[in-house]
C-alpha positions as CSV (number, residue, x, y, z in Angstrom):
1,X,40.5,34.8,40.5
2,X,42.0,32.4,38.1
3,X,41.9,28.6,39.2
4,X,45.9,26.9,39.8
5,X,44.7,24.7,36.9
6,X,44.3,27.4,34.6
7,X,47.3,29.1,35.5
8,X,49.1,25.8,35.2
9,X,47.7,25.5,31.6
10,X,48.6,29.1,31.0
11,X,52.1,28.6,32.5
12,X,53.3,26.1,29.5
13,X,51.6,27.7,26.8
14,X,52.4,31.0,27.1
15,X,56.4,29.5,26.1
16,X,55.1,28.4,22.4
17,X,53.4,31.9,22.1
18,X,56.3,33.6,23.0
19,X,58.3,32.3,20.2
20,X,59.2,34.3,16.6
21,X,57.7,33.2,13.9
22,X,61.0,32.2,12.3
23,X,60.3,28.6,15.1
24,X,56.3,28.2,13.8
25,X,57.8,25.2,12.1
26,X,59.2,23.9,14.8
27,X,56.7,23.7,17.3
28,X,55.5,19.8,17.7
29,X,59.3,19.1,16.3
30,X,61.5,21.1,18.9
31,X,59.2,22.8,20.8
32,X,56.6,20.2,22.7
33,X,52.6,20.4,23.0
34,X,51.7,20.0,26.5
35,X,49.3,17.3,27.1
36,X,47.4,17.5,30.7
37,X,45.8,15.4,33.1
38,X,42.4,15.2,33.1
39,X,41.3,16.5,36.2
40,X,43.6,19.8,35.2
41,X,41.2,19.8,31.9
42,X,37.4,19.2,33.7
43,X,38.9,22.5,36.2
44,X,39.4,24.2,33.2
45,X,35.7,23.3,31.5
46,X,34.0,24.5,35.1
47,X,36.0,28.4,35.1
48,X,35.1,28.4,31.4
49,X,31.3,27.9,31.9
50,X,31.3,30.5,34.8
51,X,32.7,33.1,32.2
52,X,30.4,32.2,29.4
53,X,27.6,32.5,31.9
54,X,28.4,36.0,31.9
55,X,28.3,36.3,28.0
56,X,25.1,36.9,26.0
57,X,24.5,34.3,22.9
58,X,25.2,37.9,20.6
59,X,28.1,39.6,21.5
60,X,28.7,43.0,20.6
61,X,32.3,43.9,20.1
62,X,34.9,46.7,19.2
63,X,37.5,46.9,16.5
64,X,40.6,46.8,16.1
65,X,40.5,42.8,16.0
66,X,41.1,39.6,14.4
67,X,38.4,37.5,13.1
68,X,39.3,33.7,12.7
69,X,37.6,30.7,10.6
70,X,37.7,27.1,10.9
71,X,40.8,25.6,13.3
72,X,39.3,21.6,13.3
73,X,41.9,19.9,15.8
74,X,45.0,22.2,14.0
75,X,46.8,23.1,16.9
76,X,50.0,24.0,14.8
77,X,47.8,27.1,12.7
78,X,46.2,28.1,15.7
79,X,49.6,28.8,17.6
80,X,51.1,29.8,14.2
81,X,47.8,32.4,14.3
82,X,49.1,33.9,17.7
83,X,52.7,34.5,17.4
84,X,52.0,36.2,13.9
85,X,49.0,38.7,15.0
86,X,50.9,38.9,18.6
87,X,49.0,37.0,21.2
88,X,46.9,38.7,24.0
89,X,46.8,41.1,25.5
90,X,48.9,43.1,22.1
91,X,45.6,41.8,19.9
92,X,42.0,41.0,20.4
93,X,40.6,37.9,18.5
94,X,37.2,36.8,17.4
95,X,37.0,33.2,16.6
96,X,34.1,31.4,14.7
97,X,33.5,28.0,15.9
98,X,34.6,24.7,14.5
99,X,37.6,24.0,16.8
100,X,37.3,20.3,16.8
101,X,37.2,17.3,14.8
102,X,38.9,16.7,11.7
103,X,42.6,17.0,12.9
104,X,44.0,15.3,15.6
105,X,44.6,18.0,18.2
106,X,41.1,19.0,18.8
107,X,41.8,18.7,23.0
108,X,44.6,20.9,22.7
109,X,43.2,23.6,20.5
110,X,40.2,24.2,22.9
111,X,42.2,24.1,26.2
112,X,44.5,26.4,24.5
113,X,41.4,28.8,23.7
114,X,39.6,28.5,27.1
115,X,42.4,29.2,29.1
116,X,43.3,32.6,26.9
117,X,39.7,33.2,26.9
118,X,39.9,33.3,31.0
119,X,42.7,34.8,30.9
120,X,42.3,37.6,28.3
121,X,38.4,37.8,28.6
122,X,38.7,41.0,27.0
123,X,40.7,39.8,23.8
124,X,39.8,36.7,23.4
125,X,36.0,36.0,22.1
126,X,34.6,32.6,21.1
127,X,31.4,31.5,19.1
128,X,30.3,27.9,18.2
129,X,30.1,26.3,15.2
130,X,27.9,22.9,13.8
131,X,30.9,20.8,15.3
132,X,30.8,22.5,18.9
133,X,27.4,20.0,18.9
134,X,27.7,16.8,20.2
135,X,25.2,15.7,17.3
136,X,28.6,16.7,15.3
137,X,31.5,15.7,17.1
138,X,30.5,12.5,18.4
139,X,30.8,11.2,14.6
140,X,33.7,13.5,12.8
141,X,36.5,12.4,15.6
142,X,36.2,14.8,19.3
143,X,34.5,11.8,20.4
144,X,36.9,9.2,19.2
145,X,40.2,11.2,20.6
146,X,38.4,12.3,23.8
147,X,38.1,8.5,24.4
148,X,41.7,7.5,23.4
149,X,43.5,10.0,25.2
150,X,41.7,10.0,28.2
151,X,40.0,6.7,30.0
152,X,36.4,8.1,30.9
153,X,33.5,9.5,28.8
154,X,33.5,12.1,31.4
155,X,35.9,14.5,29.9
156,X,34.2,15.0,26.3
157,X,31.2,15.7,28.5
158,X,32.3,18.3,30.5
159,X,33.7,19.6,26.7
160,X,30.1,19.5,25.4
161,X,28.6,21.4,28.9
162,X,31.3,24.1,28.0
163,X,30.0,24.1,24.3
164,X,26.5,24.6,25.4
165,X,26.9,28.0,26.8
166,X,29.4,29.4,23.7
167,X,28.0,32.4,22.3
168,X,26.5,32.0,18.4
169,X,27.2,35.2,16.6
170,X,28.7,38.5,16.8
171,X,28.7,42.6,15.6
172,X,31.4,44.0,15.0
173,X,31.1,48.1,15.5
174,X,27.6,48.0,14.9
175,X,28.0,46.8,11.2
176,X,30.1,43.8,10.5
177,X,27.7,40.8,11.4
178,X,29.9,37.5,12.2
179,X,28.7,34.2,12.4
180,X,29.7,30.4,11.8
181,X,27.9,29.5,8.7
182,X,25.5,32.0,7.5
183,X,21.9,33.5,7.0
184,X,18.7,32.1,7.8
185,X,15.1,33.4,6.5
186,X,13.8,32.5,10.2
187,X,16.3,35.4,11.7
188,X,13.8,38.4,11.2
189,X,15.0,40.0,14.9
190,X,18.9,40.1,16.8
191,X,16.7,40.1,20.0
192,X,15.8,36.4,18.9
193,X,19.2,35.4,20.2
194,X,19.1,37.0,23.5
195,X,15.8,35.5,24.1
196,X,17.7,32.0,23.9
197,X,18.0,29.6,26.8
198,X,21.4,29.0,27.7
199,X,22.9,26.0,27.6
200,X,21.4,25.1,24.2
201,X,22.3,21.2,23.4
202,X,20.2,21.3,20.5
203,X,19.5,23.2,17.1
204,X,16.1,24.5,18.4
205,X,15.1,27.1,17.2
206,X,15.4,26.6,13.7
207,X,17.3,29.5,12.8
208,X,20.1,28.4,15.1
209,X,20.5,25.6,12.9
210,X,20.6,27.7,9.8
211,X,23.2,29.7,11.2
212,X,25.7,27.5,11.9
213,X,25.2,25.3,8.7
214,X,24.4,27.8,5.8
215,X,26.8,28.5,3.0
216,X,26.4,31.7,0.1
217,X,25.6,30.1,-3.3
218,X,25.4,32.0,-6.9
219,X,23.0,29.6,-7.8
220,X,20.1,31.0,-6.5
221,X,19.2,34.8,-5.3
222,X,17.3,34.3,-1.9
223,X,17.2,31.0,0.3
224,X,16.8,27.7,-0.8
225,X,17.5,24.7,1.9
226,X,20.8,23.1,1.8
227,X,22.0,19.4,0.5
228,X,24.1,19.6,3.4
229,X,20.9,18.1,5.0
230,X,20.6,20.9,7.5
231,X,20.5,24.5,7.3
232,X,19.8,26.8,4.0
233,X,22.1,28.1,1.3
234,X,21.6,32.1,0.3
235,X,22.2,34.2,-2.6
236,X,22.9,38.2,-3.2
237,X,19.2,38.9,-2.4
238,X,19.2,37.5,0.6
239,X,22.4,38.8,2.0
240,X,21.4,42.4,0.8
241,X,18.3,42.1,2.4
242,X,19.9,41.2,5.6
243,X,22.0,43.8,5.6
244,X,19.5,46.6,4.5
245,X,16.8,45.2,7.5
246,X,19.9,45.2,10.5
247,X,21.6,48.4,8.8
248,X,25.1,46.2,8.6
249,X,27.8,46.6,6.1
250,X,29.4,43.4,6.0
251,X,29.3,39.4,6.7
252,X,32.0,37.3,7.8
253,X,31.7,34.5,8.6
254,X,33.8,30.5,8.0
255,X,32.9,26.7,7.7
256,X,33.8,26.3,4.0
257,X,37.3,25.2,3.0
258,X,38.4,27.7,0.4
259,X,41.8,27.2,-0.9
260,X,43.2,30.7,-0.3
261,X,41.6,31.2,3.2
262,X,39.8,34.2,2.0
263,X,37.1,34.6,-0.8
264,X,34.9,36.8,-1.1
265,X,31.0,36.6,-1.9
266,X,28.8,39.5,-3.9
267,X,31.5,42.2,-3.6
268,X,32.5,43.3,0.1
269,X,28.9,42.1,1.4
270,X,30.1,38.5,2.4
271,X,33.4,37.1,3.7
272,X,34.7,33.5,4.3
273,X,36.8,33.2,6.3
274,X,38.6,29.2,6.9
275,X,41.6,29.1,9.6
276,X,43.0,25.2,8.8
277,X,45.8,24.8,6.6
278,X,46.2,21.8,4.9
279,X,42.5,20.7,5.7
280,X,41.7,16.9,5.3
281,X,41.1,16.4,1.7
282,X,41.1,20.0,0.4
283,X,45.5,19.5,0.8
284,X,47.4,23.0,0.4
285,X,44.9,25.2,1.1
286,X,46.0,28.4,2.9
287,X,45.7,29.5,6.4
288,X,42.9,32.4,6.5
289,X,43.2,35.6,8.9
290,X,40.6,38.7,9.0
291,X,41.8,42.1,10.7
292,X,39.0,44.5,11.6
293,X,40.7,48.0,11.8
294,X,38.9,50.6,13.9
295,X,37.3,52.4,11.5
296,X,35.7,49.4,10.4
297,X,38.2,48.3,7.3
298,X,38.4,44.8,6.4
299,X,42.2,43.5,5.8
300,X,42.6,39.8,5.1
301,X,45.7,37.6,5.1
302,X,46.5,34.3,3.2
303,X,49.4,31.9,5.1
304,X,51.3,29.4,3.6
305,X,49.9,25.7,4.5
306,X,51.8,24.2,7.5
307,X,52.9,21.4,7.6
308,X,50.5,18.9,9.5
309,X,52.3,16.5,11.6
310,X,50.8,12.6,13.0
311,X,50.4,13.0,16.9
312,X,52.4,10.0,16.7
313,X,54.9,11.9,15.2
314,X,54.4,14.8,17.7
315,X,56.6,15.7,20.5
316,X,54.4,15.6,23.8
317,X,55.4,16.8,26.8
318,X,53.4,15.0,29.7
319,X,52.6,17.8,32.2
320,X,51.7,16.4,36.1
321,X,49.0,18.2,37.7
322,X,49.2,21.4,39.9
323,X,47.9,19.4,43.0
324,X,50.8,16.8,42.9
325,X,53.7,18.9,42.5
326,X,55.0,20.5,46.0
327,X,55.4,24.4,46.4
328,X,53.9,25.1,43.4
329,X,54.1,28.2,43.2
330,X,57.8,27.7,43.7
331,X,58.0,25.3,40.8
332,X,56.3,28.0,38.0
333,X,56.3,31.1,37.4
334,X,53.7,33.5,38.1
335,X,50.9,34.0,35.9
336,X,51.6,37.2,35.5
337,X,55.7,37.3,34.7
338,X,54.4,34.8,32.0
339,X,52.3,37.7,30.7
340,X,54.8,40.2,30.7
341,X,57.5,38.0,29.2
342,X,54.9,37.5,26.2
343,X,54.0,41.2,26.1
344,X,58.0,41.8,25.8
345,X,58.7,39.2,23.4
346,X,55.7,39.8,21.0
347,X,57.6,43.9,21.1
348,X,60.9,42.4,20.4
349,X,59.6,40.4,17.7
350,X,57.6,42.7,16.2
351,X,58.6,43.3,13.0
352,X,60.4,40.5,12.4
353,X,59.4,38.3,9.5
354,X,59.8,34.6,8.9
355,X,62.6,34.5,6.6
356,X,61.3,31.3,5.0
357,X,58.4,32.8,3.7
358,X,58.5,35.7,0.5
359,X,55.9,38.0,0.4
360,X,55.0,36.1,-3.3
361,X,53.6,33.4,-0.7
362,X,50.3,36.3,0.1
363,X,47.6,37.1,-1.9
364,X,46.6,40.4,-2.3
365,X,42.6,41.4,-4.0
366,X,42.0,44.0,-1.8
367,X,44.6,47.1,-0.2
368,X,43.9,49.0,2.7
369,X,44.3,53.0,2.5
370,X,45.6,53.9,5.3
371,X,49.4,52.4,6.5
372,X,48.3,53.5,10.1
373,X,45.4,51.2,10.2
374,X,47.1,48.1,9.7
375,X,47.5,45.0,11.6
376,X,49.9,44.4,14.5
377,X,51.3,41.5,11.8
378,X,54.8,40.5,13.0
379,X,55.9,40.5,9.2
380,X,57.0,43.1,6.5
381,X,56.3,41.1,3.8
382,X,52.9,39.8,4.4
383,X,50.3,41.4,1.8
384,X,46.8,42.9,3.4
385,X,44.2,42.1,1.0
């Protein structure tokens, strides 16, 4: 049974993924972010480590769904994400780590994914990246906002606990490995990663590092370690290794800005995958999406940046927790209206594009075969590539 917090949570987001995708730009304008308490938020960290105690560190998973890259604090892609793939229960999602730091909504991006994760346990799957350890984000800003927004240490804590149990990789239909960052020469067995103990604080083993720090590189042909300082970087031989020795098709996997969302590495063998618009530095880069079909076909889409906007710009709506508001289940709507008002909205809206954007906005190096197989996209003109 869901806890009042979560369905509290749940009960104001599921009116930003109910709207069209003509109002993406308007959400943090027009449309509020809620902002919780913080005993509403350490509720939600305790149900989420209860269901990720019940996950193994490799899941195994079913197409049709979405595989999704780098977020880093971008609350406004991640919601964009949602209403144009339909949120749950209409599509299943496979994110790959890297939800905080970087941008300044990193709270809001993993409540939003916890609660949908509790809620839609069976659409909703969530593996960790280098930031989801607190070696990371107590330096590149999870730390910093946890601290700003919320008096005691206590809450990025709890945050950390939650990202100590988060599983690390992923199969896709038996072939389409997915993982944060890459390879590593010390992965020789997938049992190695249901032999971890869970929660894991630390890189140890070493291939867990590797993992979620490697990037593919032309410049060599097997593995050779990384400047990044930690894990390896790994060329065509590696990768074809890999996938001869686990009998795997494909790699997908994120943590490098690329400016289109998408690239691809050595053919169809290696995907990257990034999520974050308008990243940092990078500036204009494109919002990345993957869509698994169920015969195992890779489609990717390319969004337009979105425009980033200052929390201090931001329209906040301060929510007051479940405990101190009378009757209330009187004052909200029940969890499970909410979810039939998405499900009847995401129908409606199905179909219907964002006029702003033309389909010359998409990139397109790969098509799809088969019109039957594609994506629950909410837009005519999007391109699958």
């Amino acid at each position: 049974m869901m806890s009042v917090a979560v369905q509290h949570i749940m009960s104001f987001y599921s009116q930003l993924l109910a709207l069209s995708a003509e109002n993406c730009d308007e959400i943090g304008k027009k449309y509020a972010i809620p902002k919780f308490e913080e005993s509403v938020l350490v509720d939600l960290c305790h149900s989420s480590i209860e269901a990720l105690k019940m996950q193994k560190p490799l899941l195994e998973l079913t197409a049709p769904i979405y595989v999704i890259g780098d977020i880093h604090g971008n609350i406004f892609d991640l919601i964009r994400i949602f209403i144009i793939a339909n949120p749950p229960p209409t599509s299943r999602f496979l994110f790959l780590g890297d939800y905080v730091d970087r941008g300044q909504f990193s709270i809001e991006v993993v409540t939003l994914l916890l609660t949908l994760q509790i809620v839609y346990p069976e659409h909703i799957y969530l593996i960790r990246g280098n930031h989801e350890f607190e070696c990371v984000n107590s330096f590149y800003g999870f730390k910093d906002e946890c601290s700003k927004h919320y008096s005691s240490k206590s809450l990025y804590d709890e945050f950390n606990t939650v990202f100590s149990y988060l599983p690390l990789a992923a199969i896709i239909n038996k072939q389409i490995f997915c993982v944060h960052g890459g390879l590593s020469p010390q992965l020789v067995s997938m049992d190695q990663f249901n032999s971890l103990s869970m929660p894991m604080k630390t890189y140890d083993p070493e291939f867990v590092a590797d993992i979620v720090w490697s990037d593919p590189s032309a410049e060599n042909d097997s593995y050779v370690r990384s400047n990044r300082g930690t894990g390896v970087t790994f060329g065509k031989s590696a990768i074809h290794d890999f996938l001869s020795n686990f009998n795997l098709s494909s790699i997908i996997r994120a943590h490098q800005c690329i400016q289109p969302g998408i690239s691809k590495f050595d053919g169809n063998s290696c995907y990257t995958v990034f999520s974050c618009s308008n990243y940092a530095e990078a500036c204009q880069n494109r919002c990345g999406i993957i869509f698994i079909t169920a015969t195992t076909q890779i489609h990717a889409f390319s969004l337009p940046p979105l425009e980033q906007i200052e929390r201090k710009q931001t329209k906040i709506e301060y929510t007051v927790a479940p405990s101190l508001i009378p009757k209330v289940k009187h004052q909200t709507k029940t969890l499970s209206m909410k979810i039939a008002e998405i499900t009847e909205q995401s129908s409606k809206s199905s179909g219907n594009i964002n006029k702003k954007v033309s389909s010359s906005s998409y990139i397109q190096p790969h098509i799809g075969s088969h019109k039957s197989l594609l994506p629950p996209i909410r837009s005519k003109t999007q391109v699958v590539i």
